[in-house]
PyMOL commands that place a pseudoatom at each C-alpha (Angstrom):
pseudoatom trace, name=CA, resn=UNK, resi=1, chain=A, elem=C, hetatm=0, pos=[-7.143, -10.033, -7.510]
pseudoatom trace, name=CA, resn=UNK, resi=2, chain=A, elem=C, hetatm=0, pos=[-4.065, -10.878, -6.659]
pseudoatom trace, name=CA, resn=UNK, resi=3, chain=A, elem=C, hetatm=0, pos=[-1.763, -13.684, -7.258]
pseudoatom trace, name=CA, resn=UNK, resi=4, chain=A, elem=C, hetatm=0, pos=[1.214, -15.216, -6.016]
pseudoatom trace, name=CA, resn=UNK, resi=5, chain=A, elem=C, hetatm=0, pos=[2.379, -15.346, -9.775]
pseudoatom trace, name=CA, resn=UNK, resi=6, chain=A, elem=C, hetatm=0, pos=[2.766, -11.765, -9.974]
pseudoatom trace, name=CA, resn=UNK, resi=7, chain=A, elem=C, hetatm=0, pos=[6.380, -10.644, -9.987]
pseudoatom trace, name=CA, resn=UNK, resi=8, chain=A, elem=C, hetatm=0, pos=[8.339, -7.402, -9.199]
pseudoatom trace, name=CA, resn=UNK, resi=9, chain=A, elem=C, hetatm=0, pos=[7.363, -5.964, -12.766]
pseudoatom trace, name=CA, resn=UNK, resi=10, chain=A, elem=C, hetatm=0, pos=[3.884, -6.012, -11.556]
pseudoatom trace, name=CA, resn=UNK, resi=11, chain=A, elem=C, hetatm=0, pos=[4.569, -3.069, -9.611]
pseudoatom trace, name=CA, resn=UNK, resi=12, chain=A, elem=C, hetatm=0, pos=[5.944, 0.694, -10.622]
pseudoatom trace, name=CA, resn=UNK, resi=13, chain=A, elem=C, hetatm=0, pos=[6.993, 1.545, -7.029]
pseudoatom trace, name=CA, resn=UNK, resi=14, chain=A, elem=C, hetatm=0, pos=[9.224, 0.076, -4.482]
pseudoatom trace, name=CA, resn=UNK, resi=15, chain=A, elem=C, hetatm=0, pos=[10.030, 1.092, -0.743]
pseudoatom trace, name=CA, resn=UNK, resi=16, chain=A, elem=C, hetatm=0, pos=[12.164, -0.332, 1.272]
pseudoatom trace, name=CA, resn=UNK, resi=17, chain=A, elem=C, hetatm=0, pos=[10.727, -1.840, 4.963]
pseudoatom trace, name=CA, resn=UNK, resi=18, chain=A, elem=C, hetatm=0, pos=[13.063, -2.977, 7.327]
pseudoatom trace, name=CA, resn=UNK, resi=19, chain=A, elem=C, hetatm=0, pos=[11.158, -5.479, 9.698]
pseudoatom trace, name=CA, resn=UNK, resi=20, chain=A, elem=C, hetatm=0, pos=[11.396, -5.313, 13.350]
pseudoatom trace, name=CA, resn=UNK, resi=21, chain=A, elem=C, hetatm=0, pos=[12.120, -8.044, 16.235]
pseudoatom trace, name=CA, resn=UNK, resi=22, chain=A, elem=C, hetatm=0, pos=[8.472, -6.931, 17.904]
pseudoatom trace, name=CA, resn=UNK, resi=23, chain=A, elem=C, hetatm=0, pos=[6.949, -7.976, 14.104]
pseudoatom trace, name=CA, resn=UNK, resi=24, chain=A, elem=C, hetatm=0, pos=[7.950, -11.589, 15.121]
pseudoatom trace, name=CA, resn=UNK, resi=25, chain=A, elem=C, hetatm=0, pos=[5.410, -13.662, 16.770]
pseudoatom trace, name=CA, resn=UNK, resi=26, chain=A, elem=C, hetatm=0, pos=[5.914, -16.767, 18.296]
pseudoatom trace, name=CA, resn=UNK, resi=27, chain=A, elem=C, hetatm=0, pos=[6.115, -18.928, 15.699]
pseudoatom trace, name=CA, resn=UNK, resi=28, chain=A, elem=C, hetatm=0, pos=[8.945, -17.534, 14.373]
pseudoatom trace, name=CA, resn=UNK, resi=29, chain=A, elem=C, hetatm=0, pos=[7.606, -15.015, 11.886]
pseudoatom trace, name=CA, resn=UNK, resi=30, chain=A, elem=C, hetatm=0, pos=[5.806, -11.902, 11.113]
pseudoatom trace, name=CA, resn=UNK, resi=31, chain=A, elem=C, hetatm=0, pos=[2.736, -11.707, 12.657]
pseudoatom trace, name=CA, resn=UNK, resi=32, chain=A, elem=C, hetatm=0, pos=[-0.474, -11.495, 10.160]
pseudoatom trace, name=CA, resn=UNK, resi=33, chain=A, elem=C, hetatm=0, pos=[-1.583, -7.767, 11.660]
pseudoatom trace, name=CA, resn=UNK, resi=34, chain=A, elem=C, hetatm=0, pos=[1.991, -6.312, 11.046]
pseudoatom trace, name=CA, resn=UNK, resi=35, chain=A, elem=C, hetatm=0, pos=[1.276, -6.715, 7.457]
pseudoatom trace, name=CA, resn=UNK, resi=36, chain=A, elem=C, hetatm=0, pos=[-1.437, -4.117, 7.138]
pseudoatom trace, name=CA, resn=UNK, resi=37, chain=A, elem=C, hetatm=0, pos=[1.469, -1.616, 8.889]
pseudoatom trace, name=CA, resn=UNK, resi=38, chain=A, elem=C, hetatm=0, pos=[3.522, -2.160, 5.599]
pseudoatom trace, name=CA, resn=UNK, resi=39, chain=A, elem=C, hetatm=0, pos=[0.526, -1.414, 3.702]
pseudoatom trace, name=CA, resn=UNK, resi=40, chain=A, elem=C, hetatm=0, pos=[0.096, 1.842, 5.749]
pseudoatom trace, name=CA, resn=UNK, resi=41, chain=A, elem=C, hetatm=0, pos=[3.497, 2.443, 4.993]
pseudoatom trace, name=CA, resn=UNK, resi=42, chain=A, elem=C, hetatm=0, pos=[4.011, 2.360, 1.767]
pseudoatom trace, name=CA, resn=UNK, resi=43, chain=A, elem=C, hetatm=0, pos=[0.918, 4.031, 0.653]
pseudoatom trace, name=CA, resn=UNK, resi=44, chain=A, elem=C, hetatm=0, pos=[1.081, 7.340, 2.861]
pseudoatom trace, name=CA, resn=UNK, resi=45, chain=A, elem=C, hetatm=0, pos=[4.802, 7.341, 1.998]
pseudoatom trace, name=CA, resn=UNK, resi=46, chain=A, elem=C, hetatm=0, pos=[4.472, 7.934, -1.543]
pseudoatom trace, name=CA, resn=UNK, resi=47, chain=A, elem=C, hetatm=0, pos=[2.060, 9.917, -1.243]
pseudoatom trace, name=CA, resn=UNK, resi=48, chain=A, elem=C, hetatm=0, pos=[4.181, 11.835, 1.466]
pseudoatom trace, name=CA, resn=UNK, resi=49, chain=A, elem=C, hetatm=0, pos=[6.940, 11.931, -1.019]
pseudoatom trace, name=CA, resn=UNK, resi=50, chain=A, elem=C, hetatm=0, pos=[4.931, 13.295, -3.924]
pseudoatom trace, name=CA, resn=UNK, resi=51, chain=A, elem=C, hetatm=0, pos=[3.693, 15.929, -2.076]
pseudoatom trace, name=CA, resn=UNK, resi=52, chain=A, elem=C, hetatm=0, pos=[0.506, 15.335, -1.544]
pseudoatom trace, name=CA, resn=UNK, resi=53, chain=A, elem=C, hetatm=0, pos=[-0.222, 14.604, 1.855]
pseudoatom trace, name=CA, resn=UNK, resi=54, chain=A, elem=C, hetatm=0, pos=[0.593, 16.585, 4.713]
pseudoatom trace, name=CA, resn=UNK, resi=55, chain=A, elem=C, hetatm=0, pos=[-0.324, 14.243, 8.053]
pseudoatom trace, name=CA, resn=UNK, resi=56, chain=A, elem=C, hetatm=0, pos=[-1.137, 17.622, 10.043]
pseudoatom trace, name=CA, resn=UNK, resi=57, chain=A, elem=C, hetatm=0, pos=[-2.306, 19.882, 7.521]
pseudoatom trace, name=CA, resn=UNK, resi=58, chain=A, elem=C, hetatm=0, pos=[-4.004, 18.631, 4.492]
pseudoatom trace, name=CA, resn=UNK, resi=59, chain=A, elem=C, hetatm=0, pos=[-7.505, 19.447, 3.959]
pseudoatom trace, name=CA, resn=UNK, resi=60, chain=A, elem=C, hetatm=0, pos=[-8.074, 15.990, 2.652]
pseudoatom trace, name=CA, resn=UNK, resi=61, chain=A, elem=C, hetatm=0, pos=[-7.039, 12.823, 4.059]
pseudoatom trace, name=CA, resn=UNK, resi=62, chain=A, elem=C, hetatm=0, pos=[-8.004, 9.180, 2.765]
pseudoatom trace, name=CA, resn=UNK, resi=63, chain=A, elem=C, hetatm=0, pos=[-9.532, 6.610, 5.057]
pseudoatom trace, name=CA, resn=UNK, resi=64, chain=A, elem=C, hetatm=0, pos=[-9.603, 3.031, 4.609]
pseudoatom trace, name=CA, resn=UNK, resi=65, chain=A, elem=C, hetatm=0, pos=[-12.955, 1.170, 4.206]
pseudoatom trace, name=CA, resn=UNK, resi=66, chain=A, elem=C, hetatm=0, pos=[-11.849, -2.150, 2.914]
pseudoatom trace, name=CA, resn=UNK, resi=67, chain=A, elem=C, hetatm=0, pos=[-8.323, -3.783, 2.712]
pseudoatom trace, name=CA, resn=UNK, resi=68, chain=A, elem=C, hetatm=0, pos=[-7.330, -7.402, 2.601]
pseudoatom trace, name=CA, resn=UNK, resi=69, chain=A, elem=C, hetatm=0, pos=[-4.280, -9.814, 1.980]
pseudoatom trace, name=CA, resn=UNK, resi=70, chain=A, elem=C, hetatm=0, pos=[-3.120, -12.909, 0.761]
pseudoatom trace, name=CA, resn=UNK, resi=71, chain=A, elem=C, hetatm=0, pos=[-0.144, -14.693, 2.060]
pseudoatom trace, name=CA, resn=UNK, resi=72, chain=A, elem=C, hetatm=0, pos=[2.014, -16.498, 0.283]
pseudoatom trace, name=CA, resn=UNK, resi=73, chain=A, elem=C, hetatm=0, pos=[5.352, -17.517, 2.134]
pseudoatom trace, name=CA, resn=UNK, resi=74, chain=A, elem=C, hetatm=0, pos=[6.511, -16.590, 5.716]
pseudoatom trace, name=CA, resn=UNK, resi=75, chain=A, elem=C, hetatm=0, pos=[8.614, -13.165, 6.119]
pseudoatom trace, name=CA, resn=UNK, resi=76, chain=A, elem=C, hetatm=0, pos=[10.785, -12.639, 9.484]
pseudoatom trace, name=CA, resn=UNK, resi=77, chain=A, elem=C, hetatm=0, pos=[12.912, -10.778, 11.305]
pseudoatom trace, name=CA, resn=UNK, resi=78, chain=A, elem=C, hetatm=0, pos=[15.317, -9.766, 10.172]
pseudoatom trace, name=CA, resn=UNK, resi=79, chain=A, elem=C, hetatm=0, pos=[14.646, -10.018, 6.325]
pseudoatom trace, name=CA, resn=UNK, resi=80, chain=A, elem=C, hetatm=0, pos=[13.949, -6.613, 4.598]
pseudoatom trace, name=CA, resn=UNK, resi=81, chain=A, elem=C, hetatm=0, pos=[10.622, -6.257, 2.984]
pseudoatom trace, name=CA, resn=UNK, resi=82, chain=A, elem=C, hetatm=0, pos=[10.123, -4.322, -0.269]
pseudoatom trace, name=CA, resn=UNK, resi=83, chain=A, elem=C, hetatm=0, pos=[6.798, -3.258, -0.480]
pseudoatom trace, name=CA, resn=UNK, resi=84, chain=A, elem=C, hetatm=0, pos=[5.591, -3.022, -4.404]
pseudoatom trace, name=CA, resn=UNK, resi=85, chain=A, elem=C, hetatm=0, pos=[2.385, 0.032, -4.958]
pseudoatom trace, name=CA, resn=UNK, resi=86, chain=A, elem=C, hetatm=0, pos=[0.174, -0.093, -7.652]
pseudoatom trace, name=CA, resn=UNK, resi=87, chain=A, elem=C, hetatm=0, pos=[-3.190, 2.508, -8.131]
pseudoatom trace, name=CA, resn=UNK, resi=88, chain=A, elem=C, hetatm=0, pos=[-5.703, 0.153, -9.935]
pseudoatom trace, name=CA, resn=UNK, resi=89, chain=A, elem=C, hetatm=0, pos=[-8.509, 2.656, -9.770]
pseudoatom trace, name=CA, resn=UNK, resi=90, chain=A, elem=C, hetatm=0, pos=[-9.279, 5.908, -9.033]
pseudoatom trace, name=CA, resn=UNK, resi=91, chain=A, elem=C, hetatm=0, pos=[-12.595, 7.339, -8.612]
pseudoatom trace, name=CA, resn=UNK, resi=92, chain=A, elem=C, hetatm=0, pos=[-14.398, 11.076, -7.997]
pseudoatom trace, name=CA, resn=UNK, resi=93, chain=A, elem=C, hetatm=0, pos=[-13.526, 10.431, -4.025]
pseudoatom trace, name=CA, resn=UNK, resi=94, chain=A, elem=C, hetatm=0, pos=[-11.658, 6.816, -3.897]
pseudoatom trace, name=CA, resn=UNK, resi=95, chain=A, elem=C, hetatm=0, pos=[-8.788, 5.222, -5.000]
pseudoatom trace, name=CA, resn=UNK, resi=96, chain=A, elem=C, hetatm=0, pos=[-7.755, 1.254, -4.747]
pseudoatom trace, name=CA, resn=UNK, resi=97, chain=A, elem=C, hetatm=0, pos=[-4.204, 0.643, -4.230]
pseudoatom trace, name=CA, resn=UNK, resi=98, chain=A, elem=C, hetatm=0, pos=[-2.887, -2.708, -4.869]
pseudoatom trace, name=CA, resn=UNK, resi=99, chain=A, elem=C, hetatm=0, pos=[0.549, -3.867, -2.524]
pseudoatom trace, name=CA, resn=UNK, resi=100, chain=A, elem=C, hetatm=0, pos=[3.129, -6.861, -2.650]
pseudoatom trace, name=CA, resn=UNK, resi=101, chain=A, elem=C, hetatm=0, pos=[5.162, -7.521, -0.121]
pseudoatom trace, name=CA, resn=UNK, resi=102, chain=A, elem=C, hetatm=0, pos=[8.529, -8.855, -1.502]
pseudoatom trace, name=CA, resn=UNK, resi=103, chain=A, elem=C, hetatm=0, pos=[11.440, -10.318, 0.600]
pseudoatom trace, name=CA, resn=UNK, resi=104, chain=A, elem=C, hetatm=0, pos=[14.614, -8.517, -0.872]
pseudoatom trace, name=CA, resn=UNK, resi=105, chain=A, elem=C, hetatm=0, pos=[16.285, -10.362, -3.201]
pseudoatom trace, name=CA, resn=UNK, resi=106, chain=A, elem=C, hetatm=0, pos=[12.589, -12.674, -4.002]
pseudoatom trace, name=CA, resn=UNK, resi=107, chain=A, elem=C, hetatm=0, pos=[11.053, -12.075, -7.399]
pseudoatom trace, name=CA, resn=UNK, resi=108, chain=A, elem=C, hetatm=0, pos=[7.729, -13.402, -6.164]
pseudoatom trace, name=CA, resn=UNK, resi=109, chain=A, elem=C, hetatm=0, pos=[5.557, -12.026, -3.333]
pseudoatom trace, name=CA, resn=UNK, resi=110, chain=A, elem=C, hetatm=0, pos=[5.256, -13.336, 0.073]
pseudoatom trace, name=CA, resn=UNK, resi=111, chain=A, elem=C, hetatm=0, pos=[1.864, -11.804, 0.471]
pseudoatom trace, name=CA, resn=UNK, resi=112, chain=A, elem=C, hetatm=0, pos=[-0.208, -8.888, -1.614]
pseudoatom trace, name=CA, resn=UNK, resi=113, chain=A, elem=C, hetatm=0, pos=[-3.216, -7.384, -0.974]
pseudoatom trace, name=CA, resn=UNK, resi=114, chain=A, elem=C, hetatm=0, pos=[-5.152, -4.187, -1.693]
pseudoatom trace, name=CA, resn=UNK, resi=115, chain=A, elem=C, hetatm=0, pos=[-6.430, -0.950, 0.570]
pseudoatom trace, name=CA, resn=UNK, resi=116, chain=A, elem=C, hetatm=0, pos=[-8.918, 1.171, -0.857]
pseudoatom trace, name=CA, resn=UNK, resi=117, chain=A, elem=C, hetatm=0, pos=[-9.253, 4.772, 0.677]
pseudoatom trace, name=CA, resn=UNK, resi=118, chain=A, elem=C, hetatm=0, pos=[-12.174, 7.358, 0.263]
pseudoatom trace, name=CA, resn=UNK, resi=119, chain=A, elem=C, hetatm=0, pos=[-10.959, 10.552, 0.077]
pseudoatom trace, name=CA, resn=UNK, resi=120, chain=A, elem=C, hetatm=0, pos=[-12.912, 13.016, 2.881]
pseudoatom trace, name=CA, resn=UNK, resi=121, chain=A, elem=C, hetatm=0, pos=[-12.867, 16.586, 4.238]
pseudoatom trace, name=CA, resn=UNK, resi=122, chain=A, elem=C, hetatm=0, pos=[-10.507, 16.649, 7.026]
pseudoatom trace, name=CA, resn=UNK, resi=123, chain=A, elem=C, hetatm=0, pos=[-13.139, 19.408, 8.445]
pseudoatom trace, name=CA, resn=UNK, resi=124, chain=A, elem=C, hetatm=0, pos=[-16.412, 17.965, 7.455]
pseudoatom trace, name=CA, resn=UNK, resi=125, chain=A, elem=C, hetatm=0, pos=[-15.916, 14.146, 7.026]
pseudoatom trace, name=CA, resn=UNK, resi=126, chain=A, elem=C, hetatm=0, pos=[-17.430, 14.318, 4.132]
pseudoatom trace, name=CA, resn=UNK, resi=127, chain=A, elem=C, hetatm=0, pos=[-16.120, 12.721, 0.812]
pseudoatom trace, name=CA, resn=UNK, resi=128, chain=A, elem=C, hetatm=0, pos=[-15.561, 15.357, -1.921]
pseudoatom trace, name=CA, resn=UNK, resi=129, chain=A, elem=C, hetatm=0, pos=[-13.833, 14.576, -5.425]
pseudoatom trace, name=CA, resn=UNK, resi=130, chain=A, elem=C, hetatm=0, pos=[-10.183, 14.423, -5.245]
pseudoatom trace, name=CA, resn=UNK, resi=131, chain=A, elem=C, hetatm=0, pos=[-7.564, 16.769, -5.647]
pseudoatom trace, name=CA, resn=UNK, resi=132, chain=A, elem=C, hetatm=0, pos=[-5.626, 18.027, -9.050]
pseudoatom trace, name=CA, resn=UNK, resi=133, chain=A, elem=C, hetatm=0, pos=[-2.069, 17.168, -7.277]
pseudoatom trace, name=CA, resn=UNK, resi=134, chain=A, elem=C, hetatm=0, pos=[-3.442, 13.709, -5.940]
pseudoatom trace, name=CA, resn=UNK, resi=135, chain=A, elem=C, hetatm=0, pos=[-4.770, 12.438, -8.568]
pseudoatom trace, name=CA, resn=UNK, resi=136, chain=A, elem=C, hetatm=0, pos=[-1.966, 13.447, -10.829]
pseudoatom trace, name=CA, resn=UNK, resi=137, chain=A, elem=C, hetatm=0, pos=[0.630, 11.612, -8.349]
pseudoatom trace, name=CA, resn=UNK, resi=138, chain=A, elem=C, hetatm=0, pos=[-1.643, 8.752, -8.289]
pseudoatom trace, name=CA, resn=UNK, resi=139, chain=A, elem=C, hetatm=0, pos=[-1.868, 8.708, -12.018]
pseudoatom trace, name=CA, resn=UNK, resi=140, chain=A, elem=C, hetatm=0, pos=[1.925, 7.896, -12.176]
pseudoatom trace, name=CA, resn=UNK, resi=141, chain=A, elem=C, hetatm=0, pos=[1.414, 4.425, -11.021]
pseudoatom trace, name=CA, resn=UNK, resi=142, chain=A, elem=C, hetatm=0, pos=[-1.642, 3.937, -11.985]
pseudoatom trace, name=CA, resn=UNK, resi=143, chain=A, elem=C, hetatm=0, pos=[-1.418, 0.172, -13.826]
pseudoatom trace, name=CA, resn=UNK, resi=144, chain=A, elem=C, hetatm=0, pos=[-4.679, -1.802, -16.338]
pseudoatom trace, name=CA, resn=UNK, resi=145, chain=A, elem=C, hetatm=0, pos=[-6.582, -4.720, -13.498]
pseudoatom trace, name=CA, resn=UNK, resi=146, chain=A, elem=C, hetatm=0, pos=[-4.180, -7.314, -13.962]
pseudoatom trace, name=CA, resn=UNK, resi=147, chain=A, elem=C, hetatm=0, pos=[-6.358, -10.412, -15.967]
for i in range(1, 147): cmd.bond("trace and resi %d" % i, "trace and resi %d" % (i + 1))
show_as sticks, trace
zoom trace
């Protein structure tokens, strides 16, 4: 569960988001859905940039089944987001990532959340354990359940 106590340290990977002017809605910040994007984002980046996921070719890809947020403080345009990853379980077909959305410069979250994805055939549809290279890339930040 997350907390808006967690800091930076709570999290072994960063990735810089630049927000958009479309991410504003009209009250002046970023709209609720756009957060889920930077979740997107800095999941299937990491695991772009360890390797492990091809978006045309893989024979595995991971869809989402549950995913939710907190909120915390506002974030707008045009403030830089720096989306924190953690992997606080992985199973024979799943993993749970855990995300915080940091304004630069902030030490505490304006909003975290988590996004669990089951791992399927890209053919079939069908779950199937996960691979070697994917579970050793999600191993690296793979963090104890915050108490």
């Amino acid at each position: 569960m997350h907390r808006k106590t967690e800091t930076r340290g709570d999290y072994p990977h960063f990735l810089a988001v630049p927000t958009r002017w479309m991410d504003n809605d009209v009250y002046g910040h970023v709209n609720n859905v756009v957060y889920y994007s930077y979740f997107d984002t800095v999941v299937n980046r990491y695991l772009i940039d360890q390797g492990v996921l091809d978006i045309q070719n893989s024979p595995v890809i991971g869809l989402v089944v549950t995913t939710n947020c907190h909120y915390f403080a506002p974030i707008a345009f045009p403030q830089e987001v720096e989306a924190g990853l953690r992997v606080v379980h992985i199973g024979n077909s799943s993993v749970r990532y855990e995300i915080g959305l940091f304004v630069a410069g902030r030490d505490q979250p304006a909003a975290a959340g988590q996004f669990t994805h089951v791992y399927v055939d890209r053919a079939s549809g069908r779950p199937g354990p996960l691979p070697a290279a994917l579970r050793a890339a999600l191993e690296k930040i793979l963090i104890a359940t915050p108490s």
